[in-house]
C-alpha positions as CSV (number, residue, x, y, z in Angstrom):
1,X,29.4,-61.3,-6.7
2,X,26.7,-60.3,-8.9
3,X,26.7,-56.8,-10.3
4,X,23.5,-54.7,-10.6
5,X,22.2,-52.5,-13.5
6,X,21.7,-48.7,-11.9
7,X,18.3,-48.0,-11.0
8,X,16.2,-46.1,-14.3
9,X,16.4,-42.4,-14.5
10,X,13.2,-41.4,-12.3
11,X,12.2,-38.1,-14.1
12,X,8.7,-36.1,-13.2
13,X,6.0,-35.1,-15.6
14,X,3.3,-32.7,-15.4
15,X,1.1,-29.9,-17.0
16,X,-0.3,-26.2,-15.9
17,X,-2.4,-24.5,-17.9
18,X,-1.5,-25.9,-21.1
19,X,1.8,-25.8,-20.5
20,X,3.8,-29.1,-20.2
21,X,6.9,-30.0,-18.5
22,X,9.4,-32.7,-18.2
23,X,12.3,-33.0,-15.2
24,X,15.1,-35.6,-16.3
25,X,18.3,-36.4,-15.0
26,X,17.6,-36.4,-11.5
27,X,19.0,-36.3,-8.9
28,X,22.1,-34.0,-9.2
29,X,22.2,-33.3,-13.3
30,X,18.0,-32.3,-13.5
31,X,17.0,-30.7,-16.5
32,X,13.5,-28.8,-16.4
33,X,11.7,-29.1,-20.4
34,X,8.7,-27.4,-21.5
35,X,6.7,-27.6,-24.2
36,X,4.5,-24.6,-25.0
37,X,1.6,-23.6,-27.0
38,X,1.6,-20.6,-28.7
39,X,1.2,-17.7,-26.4
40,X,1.9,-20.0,-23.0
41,X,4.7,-17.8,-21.2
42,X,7.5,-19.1,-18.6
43,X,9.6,-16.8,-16.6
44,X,13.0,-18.0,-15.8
45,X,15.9,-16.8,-13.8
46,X,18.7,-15.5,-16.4
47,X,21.5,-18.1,-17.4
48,X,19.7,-20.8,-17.1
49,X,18.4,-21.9,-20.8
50,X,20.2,-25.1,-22.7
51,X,17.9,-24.8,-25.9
52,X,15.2,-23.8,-27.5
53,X,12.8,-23.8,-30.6
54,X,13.6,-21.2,-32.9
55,X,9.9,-20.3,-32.8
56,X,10.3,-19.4,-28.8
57,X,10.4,-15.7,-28.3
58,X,12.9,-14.7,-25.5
59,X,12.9,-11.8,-23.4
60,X,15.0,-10.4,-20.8
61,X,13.4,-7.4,-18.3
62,X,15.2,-5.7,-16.0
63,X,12.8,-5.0,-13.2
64,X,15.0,-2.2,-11.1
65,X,14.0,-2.3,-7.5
66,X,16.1,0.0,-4.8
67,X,15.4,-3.2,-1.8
68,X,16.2,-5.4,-4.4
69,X,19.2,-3.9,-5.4
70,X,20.4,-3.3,-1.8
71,X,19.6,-7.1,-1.0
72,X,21.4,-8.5,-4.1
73,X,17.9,-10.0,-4.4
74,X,17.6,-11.0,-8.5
75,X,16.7,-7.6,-10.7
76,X,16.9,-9.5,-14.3
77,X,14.0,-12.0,-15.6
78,X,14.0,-13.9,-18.7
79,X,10.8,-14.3,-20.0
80,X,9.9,-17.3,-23.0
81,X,7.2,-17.2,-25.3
82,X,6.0,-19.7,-27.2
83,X,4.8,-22.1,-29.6
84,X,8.3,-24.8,-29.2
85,X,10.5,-26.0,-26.4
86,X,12.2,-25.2,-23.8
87,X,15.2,-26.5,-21.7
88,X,16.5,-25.4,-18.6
89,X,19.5,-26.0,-16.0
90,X,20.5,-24.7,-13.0
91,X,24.1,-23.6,-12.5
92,X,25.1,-25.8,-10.1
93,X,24.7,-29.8,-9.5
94,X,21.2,-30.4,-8.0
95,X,18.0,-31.5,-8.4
96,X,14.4,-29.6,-9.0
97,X,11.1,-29.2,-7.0
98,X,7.9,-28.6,-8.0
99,X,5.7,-26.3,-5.9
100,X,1.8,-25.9,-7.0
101,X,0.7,-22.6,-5.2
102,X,-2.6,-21.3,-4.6
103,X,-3.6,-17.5,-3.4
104,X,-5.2,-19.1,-0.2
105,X,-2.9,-21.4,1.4
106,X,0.4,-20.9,3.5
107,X,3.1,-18.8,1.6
108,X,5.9,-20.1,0.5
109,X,9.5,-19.2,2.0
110,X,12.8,-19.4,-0.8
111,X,16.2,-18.7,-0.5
112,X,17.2,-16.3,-2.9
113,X,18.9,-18.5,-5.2
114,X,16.9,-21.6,-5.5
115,X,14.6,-19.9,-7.7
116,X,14.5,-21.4,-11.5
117,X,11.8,-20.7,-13.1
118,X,7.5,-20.2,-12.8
119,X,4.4,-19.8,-14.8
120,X,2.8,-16.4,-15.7
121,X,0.8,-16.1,-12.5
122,X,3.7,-16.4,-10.2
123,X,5.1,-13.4,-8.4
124,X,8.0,-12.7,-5.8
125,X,9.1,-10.3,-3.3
126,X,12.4,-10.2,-0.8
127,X,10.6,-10.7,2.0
128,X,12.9,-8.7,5.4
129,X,14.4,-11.0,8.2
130,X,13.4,-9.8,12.0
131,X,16.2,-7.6,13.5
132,X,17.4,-10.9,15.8
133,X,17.0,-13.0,12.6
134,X,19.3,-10.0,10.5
135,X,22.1,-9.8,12.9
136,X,22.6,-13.9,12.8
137,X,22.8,-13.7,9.2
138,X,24.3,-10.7,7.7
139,X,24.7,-12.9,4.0
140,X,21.3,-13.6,3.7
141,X,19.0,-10.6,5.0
142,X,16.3,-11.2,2.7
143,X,14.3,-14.5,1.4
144,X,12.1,-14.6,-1.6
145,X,8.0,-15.0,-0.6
146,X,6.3,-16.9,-3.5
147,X,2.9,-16.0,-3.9
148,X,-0.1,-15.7,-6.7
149,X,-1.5,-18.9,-8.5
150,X,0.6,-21.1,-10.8
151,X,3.8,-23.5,-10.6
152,X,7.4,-22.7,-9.4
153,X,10.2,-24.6,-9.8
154,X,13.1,-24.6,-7.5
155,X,16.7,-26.1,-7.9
156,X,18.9,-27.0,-5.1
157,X,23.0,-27.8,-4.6
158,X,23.1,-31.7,-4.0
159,X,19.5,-33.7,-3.7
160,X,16.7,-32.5,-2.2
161,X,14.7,-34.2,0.5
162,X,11.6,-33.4,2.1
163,X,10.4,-33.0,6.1
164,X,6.8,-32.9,6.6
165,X,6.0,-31.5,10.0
166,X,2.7,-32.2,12.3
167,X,1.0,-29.5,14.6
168,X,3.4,-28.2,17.0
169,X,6.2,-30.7,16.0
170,X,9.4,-29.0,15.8
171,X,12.7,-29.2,13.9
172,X,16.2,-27.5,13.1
173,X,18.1,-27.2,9.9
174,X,21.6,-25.7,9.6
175,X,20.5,-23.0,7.7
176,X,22.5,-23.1,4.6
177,X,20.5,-26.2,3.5
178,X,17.0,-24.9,3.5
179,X,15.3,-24.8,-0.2
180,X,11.8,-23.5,0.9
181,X,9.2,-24.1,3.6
182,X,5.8,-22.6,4.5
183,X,5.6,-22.8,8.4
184,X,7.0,-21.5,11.5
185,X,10.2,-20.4,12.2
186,X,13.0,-18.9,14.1
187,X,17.0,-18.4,13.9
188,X,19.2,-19.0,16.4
189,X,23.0,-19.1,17.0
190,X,24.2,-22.4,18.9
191,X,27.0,-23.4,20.2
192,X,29.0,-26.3,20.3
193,X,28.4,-27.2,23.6
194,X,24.9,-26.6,23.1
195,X,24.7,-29.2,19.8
196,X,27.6,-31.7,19.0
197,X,26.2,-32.5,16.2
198,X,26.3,-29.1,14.8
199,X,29.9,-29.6,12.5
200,X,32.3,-27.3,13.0
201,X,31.7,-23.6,12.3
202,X,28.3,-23.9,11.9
203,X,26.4,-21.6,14.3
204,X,23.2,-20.7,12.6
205,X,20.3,-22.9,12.4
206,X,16.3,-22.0,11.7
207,X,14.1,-24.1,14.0
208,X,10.7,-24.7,12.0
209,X,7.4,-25.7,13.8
210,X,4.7,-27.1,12.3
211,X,2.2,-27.8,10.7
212,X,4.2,-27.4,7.4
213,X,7.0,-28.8,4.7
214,X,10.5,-27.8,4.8
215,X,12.5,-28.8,1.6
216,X,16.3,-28.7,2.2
217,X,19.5,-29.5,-0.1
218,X,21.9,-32.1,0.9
219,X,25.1,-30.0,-0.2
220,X,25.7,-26.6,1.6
221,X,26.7,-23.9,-1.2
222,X,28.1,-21.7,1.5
223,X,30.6,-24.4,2.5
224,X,31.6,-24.8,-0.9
225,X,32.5,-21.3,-1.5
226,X,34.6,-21.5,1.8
227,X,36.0,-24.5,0.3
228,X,37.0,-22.9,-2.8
229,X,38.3,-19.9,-1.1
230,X,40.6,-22.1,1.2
231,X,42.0,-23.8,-2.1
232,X,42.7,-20.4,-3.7
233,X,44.9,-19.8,-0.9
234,X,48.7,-19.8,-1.2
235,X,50.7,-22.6,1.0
């Protein structure tokens, strides 16, 4: 038998603006690296810096929002300013995706907690479910819509793969692995005579239809907590 040397690290490398970044440790450790200029600005979700240059200014804002506060939607930015570097993690094990957006093309879907970090020209909003989609999912009312001009950054829980879909094709995803997508969708409850593939205790699923990309997450944070919750338990 012949043992084989792991594959090299495959890490991602890019620039907005000025502003360069660097993804390592892929695919369940990523780290996100910038290196600014003086005056380039990155907002980031709090928690999430490793290091930085002493010459980086930091910033925290509290943006208060009444929907967003109801939603549990994210109230706190950290803002970085620099000349120096920049390193950021996400709090869990997963990987990053880079999304380029532009003000004319489809917007952007994102769970509310795969948001890392985005250029300047990036905004968000918590963007309200339909009634039918609320009452499926009474954790998650509200998803982030991504829009202006720039580069986001999105981390997941587990690898991240990507499903491109063609006019009119459709496709379901248990809905506690969807990252973002930018086409069609609706929820629905199934059962399990209706899907035996669905595992046990999931009932909710989004069915998307294209044309559009759906980027999901190959662990299922929700199941984790239940997981946990189970462990915590006494016998």
């Amino acid at each position: 038998m012949q043992l084989q040397r792991p594959a090299p690290e495959v890490s991602e490398s890019g620039s907005f603006q000025g502003i360069s970044y660097t993804i390592k440790h892929r695919n369940t450790n990523s780290t996100l690296n910038f290196q600014l200029n003086p005056g380039d600005v990155i907002k980031a979700k709090p928690g999430t810096m490793i290091h930085m240059s002493a010459s980086v200014q930091l910033q925290g804002a509290i943006k208060f929002s009444l929907k967003k506060f109801f939603t549990g939607s994210q109230i706190a930015e950290s803002t970085f300013t620099g000349p120096g570097t920049v390193a950021l993690a996400p709090l869990l094990m997963g990987d990053i995706v880079t999304l380029q957006i532009e003000p004319n093309e489809r917007p952007w879907h994102v769970g509310k907690h795969q948001y890392l970090a985005s250029t300047a020209g990036i905004d968000k909003d918590a963007k309200a479910q339909t009634l039918g989609k609320a009452l499926f999912s009474g954790e998650d009312l509200f998803v982030y819509r991504i829009f202006g001009q720039g580069v986001v950054w999105l981390t997941s829980y587990g690898a991240i793969e990507t499903i491109n879909l063609q006019p009119g094709e459709q496709h379901i995803v248990e809905h506690g692995h969807l990252v973002a997508w930018n086409c069609e969708y609706s929820m629905e409850r199934v059962g399990h005579s209706t899907f035996n593939s669905i595992k046990t205790g999931e009932g909710l699923v989004c069915r998307f239809t294209g044309p559009g990309t759906i980027y999901i997450q190959t662990r299922n944070l929700l199941e984790l907590a239940e997981w946990v919750c189970e462990q915590a338990q006494p016998n």
